[in-house]
N, C-alpha and C positions, 0 to 999 in steps of 0.2 A: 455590442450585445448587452451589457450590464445598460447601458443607458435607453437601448428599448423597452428592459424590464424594468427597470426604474419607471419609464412614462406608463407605461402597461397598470405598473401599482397604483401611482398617483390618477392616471385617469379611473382605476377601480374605484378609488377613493372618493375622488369628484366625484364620479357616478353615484354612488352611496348615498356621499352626503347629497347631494340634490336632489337624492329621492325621499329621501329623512325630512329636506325644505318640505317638498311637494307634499308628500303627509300630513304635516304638522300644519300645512297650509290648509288643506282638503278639513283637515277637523279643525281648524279653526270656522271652516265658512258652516261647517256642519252642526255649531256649536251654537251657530249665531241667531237661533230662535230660543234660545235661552233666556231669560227673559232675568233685569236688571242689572242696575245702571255698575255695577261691582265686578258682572260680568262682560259689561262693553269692554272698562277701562280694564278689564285683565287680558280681554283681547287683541284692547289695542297694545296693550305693552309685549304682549307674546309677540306681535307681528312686527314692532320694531327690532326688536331682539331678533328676529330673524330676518331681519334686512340688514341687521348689519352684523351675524355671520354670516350671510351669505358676501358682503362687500369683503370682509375682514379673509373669508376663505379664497376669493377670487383673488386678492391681494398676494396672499402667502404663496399662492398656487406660482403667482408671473413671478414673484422673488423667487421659488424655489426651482422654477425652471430656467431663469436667467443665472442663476449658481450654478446650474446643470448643466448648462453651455458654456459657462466660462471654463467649470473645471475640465469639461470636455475639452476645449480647445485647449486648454495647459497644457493635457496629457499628449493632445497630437500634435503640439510641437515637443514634445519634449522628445517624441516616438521619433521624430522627424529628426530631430537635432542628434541625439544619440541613442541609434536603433542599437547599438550593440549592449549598452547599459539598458533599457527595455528588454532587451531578449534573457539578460541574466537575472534580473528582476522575476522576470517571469517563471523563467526557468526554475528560479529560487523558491517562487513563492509554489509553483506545482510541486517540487518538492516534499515541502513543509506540508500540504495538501494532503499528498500521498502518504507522507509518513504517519500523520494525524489518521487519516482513514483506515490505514493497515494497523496498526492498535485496536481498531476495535473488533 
């Protein structure tokens, strides 16, 4: 559950940012009757710049999904190896939950 909302954020995220890309791309072409040579090269530098956070974010995005499987799969073998230590964990931490909740 926690790790479909996790993908859920992150593809919010992705989404976002590659509409931010798509933007910044759209006024860039919209820019481009703008006339001298100060505003080519600041064009062109804007569109590098955005090639490569886009590579830079695609990157983070597979490490941080590749973290997100590993830790996933720590946690079900660990569930797997000792569901009883799992079940008091849990049990432990709704606890701590509740009592934090009922405070306020």
């Amino acid at each position: 559950m926690a790790s479909k909302s996790a993908n859920t954020a992150q593809d919010i995220l992705m989404a976002d940012f590659q509409a931010l890309v798509r933007d910044t791309e759209k006024l860039l072409a919209d820019t481009a009757n703008l006339a001298g040579d100060q505003a080519d090269e600041l064009r062109e530098q804007v569109h590098e710049r955005l090639v490569q956070a886009r590579e830079s974010l695609q990157q983070t995005q597979e490490n941080v999904r590749e973290r997100g499987q590993e830790a996933l799969l720590t946690v079900e073998t660990y569930v797997q190896e000792k569901p009883w230590h799992a079940v008091g964990i849990a049990a432990g931490v709704g606890l701590l939950i509740g009592l934090l909740a009922n405070r306020r």
